[in-house]
C-alpha positions, 0 to 999 in steps of 0.5 A: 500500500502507498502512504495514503489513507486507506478507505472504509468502504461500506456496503449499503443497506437499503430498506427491505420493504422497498426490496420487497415493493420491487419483486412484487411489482417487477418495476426496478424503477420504483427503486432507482427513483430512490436512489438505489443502482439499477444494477442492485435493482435487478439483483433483486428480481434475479436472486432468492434473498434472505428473509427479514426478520423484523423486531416488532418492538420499533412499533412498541411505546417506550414503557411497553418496550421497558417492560419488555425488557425486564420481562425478557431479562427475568427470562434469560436470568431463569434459564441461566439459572435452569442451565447452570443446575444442568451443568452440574448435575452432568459434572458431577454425575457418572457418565457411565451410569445416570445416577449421582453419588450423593455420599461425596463431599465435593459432589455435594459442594458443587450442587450446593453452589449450583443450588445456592445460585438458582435460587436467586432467580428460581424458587427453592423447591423448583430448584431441589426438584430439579437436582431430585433431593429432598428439602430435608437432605438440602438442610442437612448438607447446608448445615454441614456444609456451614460447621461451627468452630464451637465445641458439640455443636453440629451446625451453627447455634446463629442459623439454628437458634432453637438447637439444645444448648450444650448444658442441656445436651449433658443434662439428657446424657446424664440422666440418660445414662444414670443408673437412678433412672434406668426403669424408665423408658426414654419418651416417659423420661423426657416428660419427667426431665420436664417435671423436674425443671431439668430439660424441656425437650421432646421425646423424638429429640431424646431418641435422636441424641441417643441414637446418634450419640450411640448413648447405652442405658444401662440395662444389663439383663441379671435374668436368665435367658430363655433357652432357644432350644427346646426338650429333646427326645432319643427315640419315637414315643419318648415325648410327646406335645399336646395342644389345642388351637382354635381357627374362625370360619367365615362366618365367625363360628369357632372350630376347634383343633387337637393334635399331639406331635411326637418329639424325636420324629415331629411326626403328628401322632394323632389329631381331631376337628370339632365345632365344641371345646370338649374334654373328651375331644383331648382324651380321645386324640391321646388314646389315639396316640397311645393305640398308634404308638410303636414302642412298647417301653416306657409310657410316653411323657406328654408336655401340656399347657394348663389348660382345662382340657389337659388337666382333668379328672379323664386325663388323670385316668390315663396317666393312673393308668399307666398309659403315660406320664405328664408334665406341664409346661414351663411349670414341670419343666422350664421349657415351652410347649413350642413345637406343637404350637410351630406346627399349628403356625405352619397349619393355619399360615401355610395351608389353613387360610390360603382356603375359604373356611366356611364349614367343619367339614371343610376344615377337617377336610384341610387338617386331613390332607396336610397332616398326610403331606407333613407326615409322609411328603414334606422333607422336614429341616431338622432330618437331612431330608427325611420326612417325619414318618420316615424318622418315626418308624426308622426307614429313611436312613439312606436318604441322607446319603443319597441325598448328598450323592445326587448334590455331587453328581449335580455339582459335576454335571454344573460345572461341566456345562459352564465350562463348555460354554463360549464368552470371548472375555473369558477366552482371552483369559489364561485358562488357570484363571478361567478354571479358578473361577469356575471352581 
């Protein structure tokens, strides 16, 4: 370039409306009459031109066009806000999984200042729904978020004014773990730290201290525990458990139910339905009993509850008889009844009520079937696989062994399928690894 001056050549703009006053009319004259180059003009009618958007707020009053703005600002202040919650849940999300680990401290950190700078345009909870937290969490990460230098307290006693001070903290831990007042439950003794003019708190906020605190009122048990095994026999008709049992029908009418079990097999001896609660329904289940009995030895010791139907002048008849020897529950002896009362659980929860019980005959016909199942078909868990039948009259000792033969054999038979089966990312694995895993 020469030394002079270089010129600014600008294109010039002209009008739209005229431009599209030409095309319409096809007469150029009507643009060079304005000024515009003939050569412009007929550009025009040749070319597709670019379509105008106009702005029609140039016809908008001024405080229309004001409003407008603030309108339009408010708007762009919004989606800002909306944008940045949506760059940081995608910065701080997994891009292998679409979930977010709220557990991480700077996760946390990075939503609270996302959060903290929506909010000033968008309301709290739009701003909590769209991070998909709680207003509950939300609290409780700005309170941790906050800390306090002070000693025992979690957040700050200026943001949370009504929080327990620290004497009051130590008056509940005091009386909490003071052996005056280890009688009293901790809600009724929240009430009396009241009465008492000590702390004026809530139950829950007792219970929240002691459980978050990991506080222990001292309740040592001196009791003995009940045992969590019961009697035990060596051999069929050594022991047996009686009880009764009732079951509602339909209509409300009670059905009554009598059963003994025999201990050593678990194996339901003898049972019976009736619509009445009669003594003579448990006297005649026992001589049912002892008619179906297999050992000849010893009389067999019946446990009872207390009950009427246990303890009578017929019941008193067979045990002076010699037939068999009773014993009474927890009172006899320490321990419960609990296998008969097991099996009436199992009865009633596993067969009884997935039936409509509206008569006796139906109920009698239920009991009828299951005690078969229970007796001859359902493997019971405390006999490797034997029934209670097969245990009672001894003629299921293999069962164990066979049992344990076939799981070998089935085992074998897994791991021969497995290992024949193709995965390229376990073909390119060194085969000792391979074989490791499936072993």
């Amino acid at each position: 370039m020469t030394g002079m001056a270089q010129r600014e050549v600008r294109q010039q703009v002209y009008d739209h409306r005229l431009r599209d006053l030409v095309r319409q009319t096809g007469d150029i004259g009507i643009a060079t009459a304005a000024g515009v180059p003939r050569s412009t003009a007929a550009g025009w009618l040749r070319r597709d031109l670019h379509p105008v958007i106009t702005a029609a707020v140039l016809d908008m009053s001024e405080s229309d066009l004001r409003a407008e703005v603030v309108k339009l600002r408010c708007r762009v202040r919004t989606l800002s806000a909306v944008l940045g919650l949506l760059v940081a849940v995608l910065r701080v999300s997994d891009r292998r999984m679409p979930r977010i680990d709220f557990s991480d401290r700077t996760t946390r950190a990075r939503l609270l200042r996302a959060a903290g700078r929506a909010r000033k345009v968008l309301p709290t909870s739009a701003v909590l729904k769209m991070l998909g937290i709680s207003s509950s969490r939300y609290t409780a990460w700005v309170r941790a978020e906050q800390g306090c230098d002070l000693a025992d307290r979690a957040t700050c006693p200026r943001s949370t004014p009504t929080q327990l001070t620290p004497e009051e903290i130590r008056a509940i831990h005091a009386m909490v773990t003071s052996e005056g007042y280890r009688h009293v439950p901790t809600g009724r003794l929240a009430v009396l730290a009241q009465r008492m003019g000590k702390v004026f708190a809530s139950s829950s906020t007792w219970y929240r201290l002691v459980r978050d605190r990991e506080w222990r009122r001292p309740r040592s048990r001196q009791h003995p525990a009940s045992p969590t095994v019961g009697v035990r026999a060596k051999a069929p008709d050594e022991i047996w458990h009686i009880d009764t049992s009732a079951v509602r029908l339909v209509d409300g009418r009670k059905v009554w139910l009598h059963a003994v079990i025999d201990n050593f097999s678990r194996r339901i001896l003898a049972w019976r339905v009736a619509e009445r609660f009669e003594i003579a329904n448990a006297v005649a289940v026992l001589k049912k009993a002892v008619g179906n009995a297999v050992s000849g030895d010893d009389p067999p010791t019946v446990m009872a509850d207390g009950g009427v139907e246990n303890f009578n002048g017929e019941v008193d008849a067979l045990v002076g008889g010699g037939l068999l020897s009773r014993v009474r529950a927890l009172v006899d002896i320490r321990f419960s009844n609990s296998m008969i009362e097991s099996w009436w659980s199992k009865l009633k929860h596993q067969w009884l009520f997935l039936h409509r019980l509206d008569t006796t005959a139906a109920v009698r016909r239920h009991v009828e079937f299951y005690v078969a199942e229970y007796n001859a078909t359902i493997p019971h868990a405390a006999f490797s696989g034997q029934t209670p039948d097969e245990i009672y009259f001894g003629r299921g000792a293999e069962i164990p062994a066979k049992l344990e033969a076939g799981r070998r054999v089935a085992r074998a038979r897994r791991l021969k399928v497995n290992q024949a089966a193709w995965c390229e990312r376990c073909h390119d694995l060194p085969r000792n690894v391979v074989q490791g895993v499936a072993a």
